[in-house]
N, C-alpha and C positions, 0 to 999 in steps of 0.2 A: 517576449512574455511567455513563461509555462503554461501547457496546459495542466490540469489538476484533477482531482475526481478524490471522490471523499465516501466512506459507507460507515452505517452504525450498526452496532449491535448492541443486543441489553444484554449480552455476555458482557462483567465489567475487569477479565482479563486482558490485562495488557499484553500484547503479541511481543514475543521475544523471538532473535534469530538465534535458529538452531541447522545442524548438519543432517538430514534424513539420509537414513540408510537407504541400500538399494530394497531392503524387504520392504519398508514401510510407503504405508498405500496415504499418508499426508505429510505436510510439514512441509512442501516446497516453494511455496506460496513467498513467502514473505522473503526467501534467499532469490525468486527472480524479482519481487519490487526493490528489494537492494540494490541487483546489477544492474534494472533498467534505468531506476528512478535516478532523478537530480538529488530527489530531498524528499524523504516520507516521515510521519511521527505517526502518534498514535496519543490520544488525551481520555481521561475521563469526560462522560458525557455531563453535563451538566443536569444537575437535578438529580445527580447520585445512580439513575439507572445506564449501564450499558456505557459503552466506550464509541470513542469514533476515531477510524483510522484514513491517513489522507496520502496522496504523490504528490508529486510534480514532475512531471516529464516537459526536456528541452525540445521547445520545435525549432527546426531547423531551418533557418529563411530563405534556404532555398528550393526546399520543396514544394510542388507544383498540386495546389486541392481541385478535385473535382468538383464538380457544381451540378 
């Protein structure tokens, strides 16, 4: 089973992947949930305000969790 994690914003811009140059101070955000993720989207929020963007990362069964 993935783990997930989800955020909203009332910005109701859809996030698109783009290439950030070395000058520019954002934009890289969404080229590491690309490489990490299994599986990310991004939807309108419902009710017209703000957007909501979500992962899903593979855990690995054989990793050992602290408690």
């Amino acid at each position: 089973m993935p783990a997930s994690s989800g955020s909203w914003s009332a910005n109701g811009t859809l996030p698109t992947a783009r290439e950030a140059s070395p000058e520019d101070e954002s934009g890289r955000g969404l080229a590491l949930v690309e490489t990490l993720a299994n599986d990310w989207g991004a939807e309108p929020r419902q009710g017209g305000i703000g957007k909501t963007v979500w992962f899903e990362l593979a855990r690995d069964p054989h990793a050992q969790t602290e408690m």
